[in-house]
N, CA, C and O atoms as a Maestro MAE file, in Angstrom:
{
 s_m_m2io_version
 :::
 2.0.0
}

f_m_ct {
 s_m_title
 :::
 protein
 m_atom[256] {
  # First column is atom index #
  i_m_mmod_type
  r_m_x_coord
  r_m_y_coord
  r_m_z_coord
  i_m_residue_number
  s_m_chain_name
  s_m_pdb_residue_name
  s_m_pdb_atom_name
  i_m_atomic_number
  :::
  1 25 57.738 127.356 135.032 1 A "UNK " " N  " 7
  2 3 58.171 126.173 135.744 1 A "UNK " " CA " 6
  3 2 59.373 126.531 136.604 1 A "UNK " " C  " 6
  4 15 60.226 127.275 136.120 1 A "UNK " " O  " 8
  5 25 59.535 125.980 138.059 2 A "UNK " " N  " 7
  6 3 60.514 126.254 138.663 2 A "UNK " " CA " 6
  7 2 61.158 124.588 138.736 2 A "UNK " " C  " 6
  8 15 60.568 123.508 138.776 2 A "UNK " " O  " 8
  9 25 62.941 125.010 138.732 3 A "UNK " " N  " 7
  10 3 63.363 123.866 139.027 3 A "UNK " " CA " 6
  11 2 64.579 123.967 140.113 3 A "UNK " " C  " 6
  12 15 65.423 124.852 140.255 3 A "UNK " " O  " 8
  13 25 64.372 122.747 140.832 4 A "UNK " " N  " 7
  14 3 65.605 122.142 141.758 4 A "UNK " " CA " 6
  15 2 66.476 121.460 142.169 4 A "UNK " " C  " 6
  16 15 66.125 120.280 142.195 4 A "UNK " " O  " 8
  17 25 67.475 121.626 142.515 5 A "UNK " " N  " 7
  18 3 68.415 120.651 142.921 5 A "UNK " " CA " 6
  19 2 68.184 119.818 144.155 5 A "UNK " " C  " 6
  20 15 67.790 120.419 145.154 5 A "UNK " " O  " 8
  21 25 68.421 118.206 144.241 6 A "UNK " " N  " 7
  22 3 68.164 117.520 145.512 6 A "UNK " " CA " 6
  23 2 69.646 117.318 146.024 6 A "UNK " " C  " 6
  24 15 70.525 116.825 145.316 6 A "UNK " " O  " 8
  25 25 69.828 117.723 147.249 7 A "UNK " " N  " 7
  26 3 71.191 117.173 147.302 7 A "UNK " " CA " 6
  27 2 70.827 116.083 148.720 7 A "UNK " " C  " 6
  28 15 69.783 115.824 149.319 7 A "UNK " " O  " 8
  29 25 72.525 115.550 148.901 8 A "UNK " " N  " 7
  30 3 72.342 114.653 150.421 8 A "UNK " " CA " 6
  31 2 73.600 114.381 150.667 8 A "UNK " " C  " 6
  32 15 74.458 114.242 149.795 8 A "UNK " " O  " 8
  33 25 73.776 114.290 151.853 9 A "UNK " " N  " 7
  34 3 75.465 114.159 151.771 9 A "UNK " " CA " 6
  35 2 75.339 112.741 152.631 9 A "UNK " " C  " 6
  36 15 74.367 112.294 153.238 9 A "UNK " " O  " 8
  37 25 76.967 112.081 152.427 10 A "UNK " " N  " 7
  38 3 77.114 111.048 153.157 10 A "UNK " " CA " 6
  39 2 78.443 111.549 153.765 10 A "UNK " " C  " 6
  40 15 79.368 112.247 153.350 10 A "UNK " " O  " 8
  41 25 78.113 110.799 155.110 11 A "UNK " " N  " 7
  42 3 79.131 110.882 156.774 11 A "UNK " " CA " 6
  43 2 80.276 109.933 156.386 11 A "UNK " " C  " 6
  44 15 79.756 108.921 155.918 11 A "UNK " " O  " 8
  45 25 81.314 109.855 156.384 12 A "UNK " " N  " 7
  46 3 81.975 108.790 156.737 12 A "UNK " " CA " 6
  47 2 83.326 109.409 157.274 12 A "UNK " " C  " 6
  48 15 83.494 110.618 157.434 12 A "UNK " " O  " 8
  49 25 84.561 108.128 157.612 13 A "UNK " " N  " 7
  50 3 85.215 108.349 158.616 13 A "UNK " " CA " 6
  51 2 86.791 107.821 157.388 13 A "UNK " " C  " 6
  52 15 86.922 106.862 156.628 13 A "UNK " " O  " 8
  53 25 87.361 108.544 157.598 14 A "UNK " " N  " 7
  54 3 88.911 108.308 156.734 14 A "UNK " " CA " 6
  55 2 90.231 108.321 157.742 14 A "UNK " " C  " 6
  56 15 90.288 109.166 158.635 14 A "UNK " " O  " 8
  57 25 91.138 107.485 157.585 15 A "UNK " " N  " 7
  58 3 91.998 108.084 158.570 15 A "UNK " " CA " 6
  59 2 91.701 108.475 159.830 15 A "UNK " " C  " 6
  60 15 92.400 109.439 160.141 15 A "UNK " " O  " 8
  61 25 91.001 108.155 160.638 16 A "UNK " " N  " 7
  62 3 90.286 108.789 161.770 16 A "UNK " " CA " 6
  63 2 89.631 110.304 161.902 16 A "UNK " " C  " 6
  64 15 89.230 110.863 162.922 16 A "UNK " " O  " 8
  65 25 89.649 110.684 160.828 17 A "UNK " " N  " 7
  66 3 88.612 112.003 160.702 17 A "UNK " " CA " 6
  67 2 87.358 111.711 159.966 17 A "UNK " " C  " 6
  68 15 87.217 111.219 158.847 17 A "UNK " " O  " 8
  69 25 86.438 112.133 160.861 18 A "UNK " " N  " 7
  70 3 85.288 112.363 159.673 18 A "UNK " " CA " 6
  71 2 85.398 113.208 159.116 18 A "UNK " " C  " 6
  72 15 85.912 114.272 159.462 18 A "UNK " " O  " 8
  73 25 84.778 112.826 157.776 19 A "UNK " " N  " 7
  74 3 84.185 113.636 156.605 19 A "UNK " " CA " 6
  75 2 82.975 113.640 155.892 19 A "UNK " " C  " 6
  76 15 82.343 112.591 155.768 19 A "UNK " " O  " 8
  77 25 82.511 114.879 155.327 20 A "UNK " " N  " 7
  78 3 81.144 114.544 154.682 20 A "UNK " " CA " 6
  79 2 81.715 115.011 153.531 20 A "UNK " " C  " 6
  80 15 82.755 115.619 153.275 20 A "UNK " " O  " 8
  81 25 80.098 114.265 152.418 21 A "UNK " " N  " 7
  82 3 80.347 114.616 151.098 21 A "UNK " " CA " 6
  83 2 79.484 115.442 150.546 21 A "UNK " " C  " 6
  84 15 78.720 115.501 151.509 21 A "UNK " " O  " 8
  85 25 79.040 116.071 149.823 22 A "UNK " " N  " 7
  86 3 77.280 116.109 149.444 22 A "UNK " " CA " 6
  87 2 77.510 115.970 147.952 22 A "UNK " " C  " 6
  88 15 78.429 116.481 147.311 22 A "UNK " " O  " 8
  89 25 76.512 115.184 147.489 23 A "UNK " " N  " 7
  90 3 76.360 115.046 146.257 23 A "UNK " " CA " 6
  91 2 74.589 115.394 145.480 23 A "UNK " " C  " 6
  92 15 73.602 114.923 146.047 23 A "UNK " " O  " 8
  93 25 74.482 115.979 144.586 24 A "UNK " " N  " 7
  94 3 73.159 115.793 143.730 24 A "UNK " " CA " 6
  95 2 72.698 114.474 143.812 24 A "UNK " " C  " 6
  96 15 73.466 113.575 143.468 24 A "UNK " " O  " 8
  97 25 71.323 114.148 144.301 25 A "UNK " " N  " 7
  98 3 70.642 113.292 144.042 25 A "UNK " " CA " 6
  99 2 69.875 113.087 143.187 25 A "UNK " " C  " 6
  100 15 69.556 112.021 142.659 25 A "UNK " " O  " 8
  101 25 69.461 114.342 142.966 26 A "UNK " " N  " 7
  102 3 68.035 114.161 141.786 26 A "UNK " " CA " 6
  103 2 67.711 114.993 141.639 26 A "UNK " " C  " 6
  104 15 68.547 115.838 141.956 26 A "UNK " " O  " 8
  105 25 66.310 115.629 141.067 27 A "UNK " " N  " 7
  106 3 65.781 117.244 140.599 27 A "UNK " " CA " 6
  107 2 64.279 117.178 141.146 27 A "UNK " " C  " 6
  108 15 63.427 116.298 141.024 27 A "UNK " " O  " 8
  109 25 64.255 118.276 141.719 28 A "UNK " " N  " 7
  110 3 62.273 118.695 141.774 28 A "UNK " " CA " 6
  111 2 62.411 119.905 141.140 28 A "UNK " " C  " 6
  112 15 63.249 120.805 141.191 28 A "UNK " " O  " 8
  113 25 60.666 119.582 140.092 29 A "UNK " " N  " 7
  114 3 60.118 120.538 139.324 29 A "UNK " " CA " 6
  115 2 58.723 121.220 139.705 29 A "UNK " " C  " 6
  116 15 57.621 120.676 139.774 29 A "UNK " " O  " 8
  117 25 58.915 121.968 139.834 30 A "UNK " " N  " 7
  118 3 57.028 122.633 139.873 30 A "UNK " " CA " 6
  119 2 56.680 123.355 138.637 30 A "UNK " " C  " 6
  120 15 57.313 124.205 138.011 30 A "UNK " " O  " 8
  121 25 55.179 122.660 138.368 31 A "UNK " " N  " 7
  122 3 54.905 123.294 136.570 31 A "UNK " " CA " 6
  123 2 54.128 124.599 136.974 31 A "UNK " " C  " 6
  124 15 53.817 125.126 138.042 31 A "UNK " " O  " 8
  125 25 53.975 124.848 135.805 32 A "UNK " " N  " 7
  126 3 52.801 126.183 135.869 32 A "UNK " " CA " 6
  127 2 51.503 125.988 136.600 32 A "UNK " " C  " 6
  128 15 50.778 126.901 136.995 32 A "UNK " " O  " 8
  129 25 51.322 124.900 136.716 33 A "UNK " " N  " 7
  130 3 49.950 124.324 137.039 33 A "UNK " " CA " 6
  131 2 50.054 124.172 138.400 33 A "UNK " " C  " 6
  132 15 49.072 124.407 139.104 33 A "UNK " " O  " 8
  133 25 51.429 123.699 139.029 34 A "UNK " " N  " 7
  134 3 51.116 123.566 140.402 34 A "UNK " " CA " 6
  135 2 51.821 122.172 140.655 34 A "UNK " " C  " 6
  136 15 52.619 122.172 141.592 34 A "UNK " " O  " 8
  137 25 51.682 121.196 140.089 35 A "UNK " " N  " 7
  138 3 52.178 119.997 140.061 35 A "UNK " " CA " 6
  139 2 53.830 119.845 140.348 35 A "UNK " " C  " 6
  140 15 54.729 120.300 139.641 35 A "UNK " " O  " 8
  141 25 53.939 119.218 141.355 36 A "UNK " " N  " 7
  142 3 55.601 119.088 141.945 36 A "UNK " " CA " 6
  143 2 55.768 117.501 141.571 36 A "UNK " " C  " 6
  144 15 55.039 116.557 141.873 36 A "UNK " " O  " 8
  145 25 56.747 117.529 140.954 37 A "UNK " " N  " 7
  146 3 57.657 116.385 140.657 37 A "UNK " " CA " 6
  147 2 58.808 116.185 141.034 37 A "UNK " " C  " 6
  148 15 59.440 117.210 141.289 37 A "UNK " " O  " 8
  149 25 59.617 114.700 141.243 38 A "UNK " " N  " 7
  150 3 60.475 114.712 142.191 38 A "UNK " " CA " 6
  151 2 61.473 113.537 140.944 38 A "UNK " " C  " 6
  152 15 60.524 112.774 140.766 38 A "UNK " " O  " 8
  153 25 62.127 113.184 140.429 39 A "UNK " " N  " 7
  154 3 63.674 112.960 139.867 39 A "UNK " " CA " 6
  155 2 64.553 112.171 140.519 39 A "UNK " " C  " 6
  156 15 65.499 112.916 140.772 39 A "UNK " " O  " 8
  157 25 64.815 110.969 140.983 40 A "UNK " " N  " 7
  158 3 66.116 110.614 141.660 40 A "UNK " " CA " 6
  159 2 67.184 109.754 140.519 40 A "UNK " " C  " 6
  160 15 66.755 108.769 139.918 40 A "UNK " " O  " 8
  161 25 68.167 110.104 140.377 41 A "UNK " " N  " 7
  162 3 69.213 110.326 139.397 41 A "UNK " " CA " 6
  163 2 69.319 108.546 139.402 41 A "UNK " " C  " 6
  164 15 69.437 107.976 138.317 41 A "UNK " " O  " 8
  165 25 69.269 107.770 140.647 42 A "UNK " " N  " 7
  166 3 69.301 106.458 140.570 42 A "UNK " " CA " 6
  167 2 67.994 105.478 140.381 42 A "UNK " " C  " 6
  168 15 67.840 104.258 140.428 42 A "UNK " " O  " 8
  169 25 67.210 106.490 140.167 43 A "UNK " " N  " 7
  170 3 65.543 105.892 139.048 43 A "UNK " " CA " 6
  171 2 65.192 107.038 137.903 43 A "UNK " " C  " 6
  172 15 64.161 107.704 137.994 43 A "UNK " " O  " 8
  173 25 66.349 107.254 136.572 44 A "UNK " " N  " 7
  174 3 66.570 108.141 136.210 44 A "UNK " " CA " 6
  175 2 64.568 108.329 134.953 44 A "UNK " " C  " 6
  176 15 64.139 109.412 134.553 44 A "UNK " " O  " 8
  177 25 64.016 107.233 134.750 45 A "UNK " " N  " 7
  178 3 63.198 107.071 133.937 45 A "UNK " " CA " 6
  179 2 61.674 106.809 134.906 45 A "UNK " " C  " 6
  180 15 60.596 106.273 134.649 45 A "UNK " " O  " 8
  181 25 62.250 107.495 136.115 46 A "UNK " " N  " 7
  182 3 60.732 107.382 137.163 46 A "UNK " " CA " 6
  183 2 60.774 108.781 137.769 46 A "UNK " " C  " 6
  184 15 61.733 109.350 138.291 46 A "UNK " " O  " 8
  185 25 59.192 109.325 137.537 47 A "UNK " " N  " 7
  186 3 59.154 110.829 138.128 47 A "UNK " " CA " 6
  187 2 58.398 110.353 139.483 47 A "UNK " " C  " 6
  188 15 57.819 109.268 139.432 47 A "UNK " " O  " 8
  189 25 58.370 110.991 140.519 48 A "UNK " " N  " 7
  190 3 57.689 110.815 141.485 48 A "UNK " " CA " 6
  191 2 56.818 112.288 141.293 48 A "UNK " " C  " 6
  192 15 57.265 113.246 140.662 48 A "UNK " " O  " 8
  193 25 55.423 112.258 142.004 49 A "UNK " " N  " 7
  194 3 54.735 112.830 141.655 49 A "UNK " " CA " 6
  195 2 54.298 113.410 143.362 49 A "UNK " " C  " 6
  196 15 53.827 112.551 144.108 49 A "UNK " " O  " 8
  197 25 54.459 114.764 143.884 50 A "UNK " " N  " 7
  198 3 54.669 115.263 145.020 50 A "UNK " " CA " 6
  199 2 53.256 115.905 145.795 50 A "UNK " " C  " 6
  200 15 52.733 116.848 145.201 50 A "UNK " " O  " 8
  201 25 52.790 115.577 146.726 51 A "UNK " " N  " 7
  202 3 51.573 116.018 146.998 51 A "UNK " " CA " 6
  203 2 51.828 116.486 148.473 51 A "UNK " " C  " 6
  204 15 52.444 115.750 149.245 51 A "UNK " " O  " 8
  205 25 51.223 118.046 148.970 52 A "UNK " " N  " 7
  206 3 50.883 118.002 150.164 52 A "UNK " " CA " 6
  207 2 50.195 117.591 151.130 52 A "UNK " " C  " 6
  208 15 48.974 117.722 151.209 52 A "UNK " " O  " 8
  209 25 51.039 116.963 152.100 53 A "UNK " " N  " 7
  210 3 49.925 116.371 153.288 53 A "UNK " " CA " 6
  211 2 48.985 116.748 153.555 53 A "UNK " " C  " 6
  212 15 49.109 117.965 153.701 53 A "UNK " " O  " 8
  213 25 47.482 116.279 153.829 54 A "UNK " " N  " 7
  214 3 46.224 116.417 154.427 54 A "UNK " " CA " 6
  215 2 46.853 116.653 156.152 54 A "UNK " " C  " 6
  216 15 47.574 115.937 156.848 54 A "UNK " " O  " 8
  217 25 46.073 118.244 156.456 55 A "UNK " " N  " 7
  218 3 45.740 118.059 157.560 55 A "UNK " " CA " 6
  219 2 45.680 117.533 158.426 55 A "UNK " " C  " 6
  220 15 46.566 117.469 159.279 55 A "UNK " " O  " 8
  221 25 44.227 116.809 158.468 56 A "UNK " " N  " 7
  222 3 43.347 116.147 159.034 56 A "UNK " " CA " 6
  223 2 44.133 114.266 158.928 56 A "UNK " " C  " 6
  224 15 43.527 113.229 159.200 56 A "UNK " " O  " 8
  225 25 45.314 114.366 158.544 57 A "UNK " " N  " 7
  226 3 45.416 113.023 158.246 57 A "UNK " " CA " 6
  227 2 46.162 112.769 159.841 57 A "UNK " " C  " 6
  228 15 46.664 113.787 160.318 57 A "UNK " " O  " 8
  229 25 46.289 111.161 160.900 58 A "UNK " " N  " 7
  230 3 47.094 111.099 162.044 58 A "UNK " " CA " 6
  231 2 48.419 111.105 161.873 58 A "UNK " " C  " 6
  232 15 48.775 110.542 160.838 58 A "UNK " " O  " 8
  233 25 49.083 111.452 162.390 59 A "UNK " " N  " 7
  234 3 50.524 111.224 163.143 59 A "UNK " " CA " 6
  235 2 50.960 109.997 163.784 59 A "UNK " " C  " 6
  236 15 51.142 110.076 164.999 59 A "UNK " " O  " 8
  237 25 51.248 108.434 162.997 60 A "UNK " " N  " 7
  238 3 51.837 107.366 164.071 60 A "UNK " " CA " 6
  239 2 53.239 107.680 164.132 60 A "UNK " " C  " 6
  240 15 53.916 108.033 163.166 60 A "UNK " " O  " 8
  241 25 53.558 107.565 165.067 61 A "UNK " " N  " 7
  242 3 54.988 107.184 165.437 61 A "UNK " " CA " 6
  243 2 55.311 105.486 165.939 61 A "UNK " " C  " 6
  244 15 54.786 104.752 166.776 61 A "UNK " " O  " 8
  245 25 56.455 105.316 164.954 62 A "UNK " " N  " 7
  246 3 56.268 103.759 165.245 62 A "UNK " " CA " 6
  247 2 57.572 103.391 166.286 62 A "UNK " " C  " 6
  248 15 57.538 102.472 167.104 62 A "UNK " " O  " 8
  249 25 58.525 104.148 166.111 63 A "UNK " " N  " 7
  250 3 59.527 103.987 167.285 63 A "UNK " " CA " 6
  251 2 60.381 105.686 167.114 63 A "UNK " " C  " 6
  252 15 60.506 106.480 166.181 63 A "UNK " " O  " 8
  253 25 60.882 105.656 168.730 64 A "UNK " " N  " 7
  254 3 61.653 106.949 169.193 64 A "UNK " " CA " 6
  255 2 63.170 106.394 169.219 64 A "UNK " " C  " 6
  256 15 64.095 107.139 169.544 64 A "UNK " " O  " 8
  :::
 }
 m_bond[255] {
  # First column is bond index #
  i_m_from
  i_m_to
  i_m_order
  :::
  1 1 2 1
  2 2 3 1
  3 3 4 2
  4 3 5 1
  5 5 6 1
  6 6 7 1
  7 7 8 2
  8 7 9 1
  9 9 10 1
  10 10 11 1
  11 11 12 2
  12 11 13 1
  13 13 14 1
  14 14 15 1
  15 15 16 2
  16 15 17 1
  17 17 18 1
  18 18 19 1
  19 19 20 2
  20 19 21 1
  21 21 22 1
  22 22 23 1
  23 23 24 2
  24 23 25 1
  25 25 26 1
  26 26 27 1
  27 27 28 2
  28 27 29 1
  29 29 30 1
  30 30 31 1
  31 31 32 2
  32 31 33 1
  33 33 34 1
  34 34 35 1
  35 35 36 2
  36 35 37 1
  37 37 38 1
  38 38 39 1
  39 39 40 2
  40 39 41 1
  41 41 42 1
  42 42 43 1
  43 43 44 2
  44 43 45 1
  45 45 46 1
  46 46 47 1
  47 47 48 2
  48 47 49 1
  49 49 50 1
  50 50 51 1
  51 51 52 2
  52 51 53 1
  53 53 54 1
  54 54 55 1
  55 55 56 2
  56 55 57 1
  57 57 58 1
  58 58 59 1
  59 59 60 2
  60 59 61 1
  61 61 62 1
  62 62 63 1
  63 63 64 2
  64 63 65 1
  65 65 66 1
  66 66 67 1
  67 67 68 2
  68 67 69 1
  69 69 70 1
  70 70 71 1
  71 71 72 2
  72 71 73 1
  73 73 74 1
  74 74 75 1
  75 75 76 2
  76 75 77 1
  77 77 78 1
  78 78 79 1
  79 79 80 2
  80 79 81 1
  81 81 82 1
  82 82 83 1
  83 83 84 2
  84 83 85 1
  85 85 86 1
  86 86 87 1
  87 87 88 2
  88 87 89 1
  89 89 90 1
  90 90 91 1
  91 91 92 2
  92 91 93 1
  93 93 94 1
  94 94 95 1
  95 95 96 2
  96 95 97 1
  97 97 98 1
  98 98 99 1
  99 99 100 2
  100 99 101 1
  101 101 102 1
  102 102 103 1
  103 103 104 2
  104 103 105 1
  105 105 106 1
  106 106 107 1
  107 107 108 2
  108 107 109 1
  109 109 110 1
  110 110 111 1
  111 111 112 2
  112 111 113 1
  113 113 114 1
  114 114 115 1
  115 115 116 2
  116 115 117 1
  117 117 118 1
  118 118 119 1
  119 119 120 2
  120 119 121 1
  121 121 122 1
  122 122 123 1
  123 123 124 2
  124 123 125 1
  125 125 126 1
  126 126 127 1
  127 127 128 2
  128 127 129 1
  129 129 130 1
  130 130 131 1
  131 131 132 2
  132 131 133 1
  133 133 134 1
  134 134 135 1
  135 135 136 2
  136 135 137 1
  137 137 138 1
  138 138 139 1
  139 139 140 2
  140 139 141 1
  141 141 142 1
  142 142 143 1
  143 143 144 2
  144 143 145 1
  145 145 146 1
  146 146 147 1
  147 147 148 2
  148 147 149 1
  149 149 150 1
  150 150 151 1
  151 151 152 2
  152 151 153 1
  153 153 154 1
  154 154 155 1
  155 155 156 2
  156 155 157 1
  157 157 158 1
  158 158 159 1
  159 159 160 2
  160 159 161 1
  161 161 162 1
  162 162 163 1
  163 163 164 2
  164 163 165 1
  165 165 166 1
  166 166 167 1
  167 167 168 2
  168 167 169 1
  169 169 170 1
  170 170 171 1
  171 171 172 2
  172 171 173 1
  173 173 174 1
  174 174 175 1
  175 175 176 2
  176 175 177 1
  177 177 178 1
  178 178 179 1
  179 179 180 2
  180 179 181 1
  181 181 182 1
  182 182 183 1
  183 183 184 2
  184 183 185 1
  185 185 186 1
  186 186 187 1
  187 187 188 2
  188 187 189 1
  189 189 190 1
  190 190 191 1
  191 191 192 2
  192 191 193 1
  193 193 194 1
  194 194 195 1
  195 195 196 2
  196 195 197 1
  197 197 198 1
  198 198 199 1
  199 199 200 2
  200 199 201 1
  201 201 202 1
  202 202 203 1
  203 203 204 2
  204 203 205 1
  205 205 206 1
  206 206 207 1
  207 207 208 2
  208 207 209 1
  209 209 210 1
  210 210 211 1
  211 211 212 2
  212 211 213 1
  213 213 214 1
  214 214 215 1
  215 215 216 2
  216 215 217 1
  217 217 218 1
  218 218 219 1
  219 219 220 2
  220 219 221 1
  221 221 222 1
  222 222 223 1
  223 223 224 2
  224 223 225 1
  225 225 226 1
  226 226 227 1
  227 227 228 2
  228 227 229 1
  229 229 230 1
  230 230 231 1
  231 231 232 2
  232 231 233 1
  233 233 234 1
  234 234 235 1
  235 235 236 2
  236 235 237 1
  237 237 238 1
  238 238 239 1
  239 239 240 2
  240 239 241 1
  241 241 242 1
  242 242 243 1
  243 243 244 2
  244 243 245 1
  245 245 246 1
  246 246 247 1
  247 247 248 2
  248 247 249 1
  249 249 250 1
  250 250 251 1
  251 251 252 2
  252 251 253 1
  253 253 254 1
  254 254 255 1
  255 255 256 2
  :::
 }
}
């Protein structure tokens, strides 16, 4: 099994400087089998379950 760290940072502005933060969000796992799972620390009792996109599936874009 491989495992990972999610991170994400947030922008904000102090004193007139910005600053960023980054913090851990959550964990992804990949099992032996192949199966990727996804962890967010603020749905600590919900796995998300990770699948690669189809191909063949379209591309909308709903705004630029």
């Amino acid at each position: 099994m491989q495992l990972f760290d999610v991170f994400t940072k947030k922008v904000y502005e102090k004193e007139g400087a910005k600053r960023v933060i980054s913090y851990k969000a959550g964990a992804m796992k990949i099992t032996d089998r192949g199966n990727i799972y996804l962890r967010l620390f603020h749905m600590p009792t919900t796995d998300f379950f990770i699948q690669e996109r189809e191909q063949n599936m379209p591309i909308v874009e709903i705004e630029k």
